[in-house]
N, C-alpha and C positions, 0 to 999 in steps of 0.2 A: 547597302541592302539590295539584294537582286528583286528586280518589279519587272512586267513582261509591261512588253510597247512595242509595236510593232504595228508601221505604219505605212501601205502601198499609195502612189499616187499614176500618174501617167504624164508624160512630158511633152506635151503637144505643141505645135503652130499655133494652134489656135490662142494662145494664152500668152501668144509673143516670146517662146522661150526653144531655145534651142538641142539640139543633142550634146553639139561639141562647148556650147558654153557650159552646161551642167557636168560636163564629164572636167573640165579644165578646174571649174570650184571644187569638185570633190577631191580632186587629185590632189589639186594645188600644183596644178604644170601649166605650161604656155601649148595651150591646142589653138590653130589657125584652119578657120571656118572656110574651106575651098568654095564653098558654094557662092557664101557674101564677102571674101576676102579679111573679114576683121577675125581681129588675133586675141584671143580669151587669156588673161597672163593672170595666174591667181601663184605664183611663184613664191609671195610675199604671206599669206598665209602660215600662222605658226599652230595652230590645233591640228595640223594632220601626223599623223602617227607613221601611216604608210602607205599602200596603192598596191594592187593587182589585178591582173587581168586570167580570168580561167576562162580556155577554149572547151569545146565542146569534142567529140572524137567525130574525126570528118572534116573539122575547121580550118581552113587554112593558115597556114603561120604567119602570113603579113596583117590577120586579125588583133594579133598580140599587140599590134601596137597601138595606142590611145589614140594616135591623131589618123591614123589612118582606118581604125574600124570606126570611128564616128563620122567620118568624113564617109565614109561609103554607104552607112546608115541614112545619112543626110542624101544621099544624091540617087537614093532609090526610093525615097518616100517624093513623088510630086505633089500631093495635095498641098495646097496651103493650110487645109486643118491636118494634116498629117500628124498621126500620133506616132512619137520616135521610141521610144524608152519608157518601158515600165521604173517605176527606181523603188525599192523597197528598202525600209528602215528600220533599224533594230537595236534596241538598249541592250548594250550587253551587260553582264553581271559584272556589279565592280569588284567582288570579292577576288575576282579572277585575276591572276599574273598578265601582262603584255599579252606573251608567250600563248597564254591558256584562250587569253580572249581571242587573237585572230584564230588558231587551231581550232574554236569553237564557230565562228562565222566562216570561215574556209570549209571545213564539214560541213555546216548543213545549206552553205551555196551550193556546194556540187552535187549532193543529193538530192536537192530538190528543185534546181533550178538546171545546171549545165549537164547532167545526165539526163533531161528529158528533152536535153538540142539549144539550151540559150546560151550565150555566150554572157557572161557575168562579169561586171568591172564592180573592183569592191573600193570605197577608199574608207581606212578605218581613222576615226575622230576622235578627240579629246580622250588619251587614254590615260594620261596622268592627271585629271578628274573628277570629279563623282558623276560626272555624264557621258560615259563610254560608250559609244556608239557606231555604225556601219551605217555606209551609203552605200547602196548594189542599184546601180544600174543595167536591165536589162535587156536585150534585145527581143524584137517581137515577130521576127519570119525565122523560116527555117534556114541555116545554114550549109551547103557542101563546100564541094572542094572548090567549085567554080563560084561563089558568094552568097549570096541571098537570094531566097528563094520568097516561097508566098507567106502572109503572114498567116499565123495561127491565132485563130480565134477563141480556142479553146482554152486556152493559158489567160485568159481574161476573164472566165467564166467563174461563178460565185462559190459553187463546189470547188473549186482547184482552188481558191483564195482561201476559205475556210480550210482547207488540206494543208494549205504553207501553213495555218498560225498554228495549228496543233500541232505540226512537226516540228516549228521552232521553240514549243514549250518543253515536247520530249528531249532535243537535240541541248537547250541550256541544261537543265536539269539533269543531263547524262553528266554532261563539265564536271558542273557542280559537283556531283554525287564523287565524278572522279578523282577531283580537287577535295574531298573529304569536307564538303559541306554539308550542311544540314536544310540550309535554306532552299526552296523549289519555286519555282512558277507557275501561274494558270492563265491558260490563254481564254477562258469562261470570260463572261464579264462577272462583276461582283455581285448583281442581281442571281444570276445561277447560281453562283458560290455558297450563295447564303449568305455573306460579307457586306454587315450592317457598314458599310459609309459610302464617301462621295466621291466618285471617277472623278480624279484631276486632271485637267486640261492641260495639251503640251502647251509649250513657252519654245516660241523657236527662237534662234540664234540675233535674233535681230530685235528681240524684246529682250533678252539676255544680256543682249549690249547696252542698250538704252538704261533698263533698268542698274546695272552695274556705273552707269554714269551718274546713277541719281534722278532719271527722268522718270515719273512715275507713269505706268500705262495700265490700261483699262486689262490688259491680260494678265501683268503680272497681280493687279489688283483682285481679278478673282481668282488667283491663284494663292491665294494669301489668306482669302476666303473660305475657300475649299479648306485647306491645309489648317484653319484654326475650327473648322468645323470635326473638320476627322480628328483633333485631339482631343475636343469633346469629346466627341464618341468612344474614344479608345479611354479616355478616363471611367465613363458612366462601365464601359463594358467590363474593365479591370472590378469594378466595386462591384459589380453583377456576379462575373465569375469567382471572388471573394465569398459573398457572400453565400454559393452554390456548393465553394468550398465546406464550408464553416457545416452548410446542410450535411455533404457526407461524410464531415466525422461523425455528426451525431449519430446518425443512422449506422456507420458502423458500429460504435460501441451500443444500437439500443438491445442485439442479442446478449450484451453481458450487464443485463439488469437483474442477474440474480448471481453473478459472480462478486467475489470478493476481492476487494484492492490486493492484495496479495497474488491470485492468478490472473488479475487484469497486467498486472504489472510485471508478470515473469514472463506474460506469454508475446507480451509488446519486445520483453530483451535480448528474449529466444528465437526472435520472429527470422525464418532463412531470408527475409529483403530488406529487412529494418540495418542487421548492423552491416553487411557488404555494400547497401547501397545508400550510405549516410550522404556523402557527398553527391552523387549520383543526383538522389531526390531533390536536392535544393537547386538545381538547373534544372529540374523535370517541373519542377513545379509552378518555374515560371513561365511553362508552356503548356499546363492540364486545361484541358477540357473538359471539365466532370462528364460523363457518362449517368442513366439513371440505374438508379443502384438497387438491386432487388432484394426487396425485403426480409426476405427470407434465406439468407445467406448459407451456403453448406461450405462448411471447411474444410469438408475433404474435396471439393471440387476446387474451390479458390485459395486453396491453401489457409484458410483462417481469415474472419474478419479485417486483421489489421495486417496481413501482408497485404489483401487486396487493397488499403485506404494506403498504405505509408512508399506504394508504386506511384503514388502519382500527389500526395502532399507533403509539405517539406517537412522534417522532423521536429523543426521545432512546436510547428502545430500540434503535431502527435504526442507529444512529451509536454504541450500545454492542457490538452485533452485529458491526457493521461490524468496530470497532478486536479484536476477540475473534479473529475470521474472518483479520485482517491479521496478529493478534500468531501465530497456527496455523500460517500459511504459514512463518513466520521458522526457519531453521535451526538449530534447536538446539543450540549447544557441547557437544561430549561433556567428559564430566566425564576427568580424568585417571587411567587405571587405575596402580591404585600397581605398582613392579616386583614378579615373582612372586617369591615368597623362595625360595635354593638352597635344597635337602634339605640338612640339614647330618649327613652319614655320624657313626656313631656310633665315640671312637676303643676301638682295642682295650684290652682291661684288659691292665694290666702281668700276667706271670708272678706269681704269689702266692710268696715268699721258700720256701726249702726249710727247715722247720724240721726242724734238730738234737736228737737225743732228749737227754731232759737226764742221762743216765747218761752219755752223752761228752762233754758240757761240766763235767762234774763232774771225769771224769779228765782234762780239761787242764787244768782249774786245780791239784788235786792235783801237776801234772808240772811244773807253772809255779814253783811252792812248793818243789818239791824242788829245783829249779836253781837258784833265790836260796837255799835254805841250803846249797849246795853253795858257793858263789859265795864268800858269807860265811866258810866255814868256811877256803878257798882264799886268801883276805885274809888271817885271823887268824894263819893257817900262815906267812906272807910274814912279817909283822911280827916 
């Protein structure tokens, strides 16, 4: 994936670091330091790709060569804080061929750096990769026929530094375009962009190494940080635009609430984008950015409702829509209401018996008793 990075620094005395040592590591050659006699061998190095040197017009041609334009760099600056080399750093796209990548950092070295008088040493890194990248180191006086001249102040100034990043986002970007990519870069920060996540920290070659050995370090650890933070994000932001999705089909179909599933559905088969761009929509769709969508939609300016929706969501949405939209239209069976239950009238209580006090049930049995020994005694008398 092409990402813009692009990074200027300055090579100074002061910081204990040399011209000719810096140019020997990016090259990967053996430069010998004339000034302090020690010999820079980086020869052993296996990530370099390649090496060149672009002159300027006016430059002399014993410049061309590595150990001798460093060496002369070296013996015209006397400070001991002497600043030798600008060196500017650049991720190139990995989508790019070999080929395409140096053709792409060879162009915009020369136009924006050895056509305004620097002499540019490029050495290009790790191209077989996913971290493709260019060292340029540059010189900072002017150059003639007779060598170095005064330094230029102005090639260090904040406007000409902001002028390189924008020119190396056009200059990738042109490749790209030319290479038949689709992918671009911005040299904005993400703040500008609008671009909800979190600027990743470089990781130089020497936490690269460590970490690849297994040693854990406090840089690759917030790097790992960063990196699980922005899958958040890009997860929450995927269900967002999902669901912004999901908002403009509705809104397309809500001009045909008084159409009938039959011309909802001839005018979706008939659509001039629907059927040429079947295939088309479902890589478009993993790239929409809804737009807001105006309510009041004219067909004859947007071509129809759903040509405008099905340019930018995948058909199968549209043909889920669709059948949603048709199953809506269908008349619903009323459910059967059960019969209302009669009131069922409450019946009357029977009368409650009239109870008998028990002092007169007492004398009719008494009288009952008296008749059978009469009864009896009327027997005995017969007999």
């Amino acid at each position: 994936m092409a990402i813009y990075s692009m990074r200027m620094q300055v090579i100074g005395r002061s910081a204990g670091r040399s011209a000719t040592a810096a140019a020997a590591y990016r090259s990967g050659e053996q430069v010998k330091d004339e000034r302090t006699g020690q010999v820079h061998d980086y020869t052993g190095k296996s990530d370099i790709y390649d090496s060149e040197i672009l002159l300027p017009v006016g430059a002399p041609e014993r410049l061309g060569d590595r150990t001798v334009l460093w060496n002369e760099v070296e013996q015209v600056e006397k400070r001991k804080d002497a600043q030798l080399s600008r060196e500017v750093m650049l991720a190139l796209p990995a989508e790019l061929n070999h080929w395409q990548k140096q053709r792409l950092a060879r162009e915009y070295v020369q136009a924006e750096f050895v056509s305004a008088g620097m002499i540019a040493d490029i050495g290009y890194h790790d191209f077989d990769s996913h971290n493709p990248h260019a060292h340029i180191m540059l010189t900072m006086r002017s150059v003639g026929r007779e060598g170095f001249g005064k330094k230029r102040r102005e090639w260090n100034k904040r406007a000409a530094i902001a002028a390189h990043r924008q020119a190396w986002a056009k200059h990738a970007n042109r490749a790209l375009e030319r290479a038949g990519y689709a992918e671009r870069i911005d040299h904005r920060s993400l703040e500008a962009q609008g671009v909800e996540r979190e600027p990743q920290i470089h990781i130089g070659a020497k936490v690269m190494e460590m970490e690849a050995r297994g040693v854990a370090t406090q840089v690759g650890a917030e790097s790992r940080r960063i990196s699980k933070v922005n899958r958040e994000i890009a997860r929450h932001q995927k269900r967002r635009k999902d669901i912004r999705t999901e908002i403009e089909i509705e809104r397309a179909f809500e001009p045909t609430a008084t159409a009938s599933p039959e011309s909802v559905s001839s005018e979706l088969s008939t659509s001039p984008v629907s059927k040429p761009a079947v295939e088309q929509s479902r890589s478009v769709a993993m790239h929409y950015e809804p737009e807001p969508f105006a309510s009041g939609t004219d067909k004859q300016k947007s071509g129809g409702v759903f040509a405008a929706v099905v340019k930018h969501v995948g058909v199968e949405r549209i043909e889920r829509a669709k059948a949603q939209l048709a199953d809506s239209r269908k008349p619903k069976p009323q459910a059967e209401q059960p019969p209302k239950a009669q009131p069922i009238e409450p019946e009357e209580p029977a009368p409650p018996a009239k109870q008998q006090p028990e002092q007169s049930t007492r004398k009719e049995r008494q009288k009952q008793r008296q008749k059978k020994r009469v009864k009896e005694k009327d027997q005995g008398m017969s007999l």
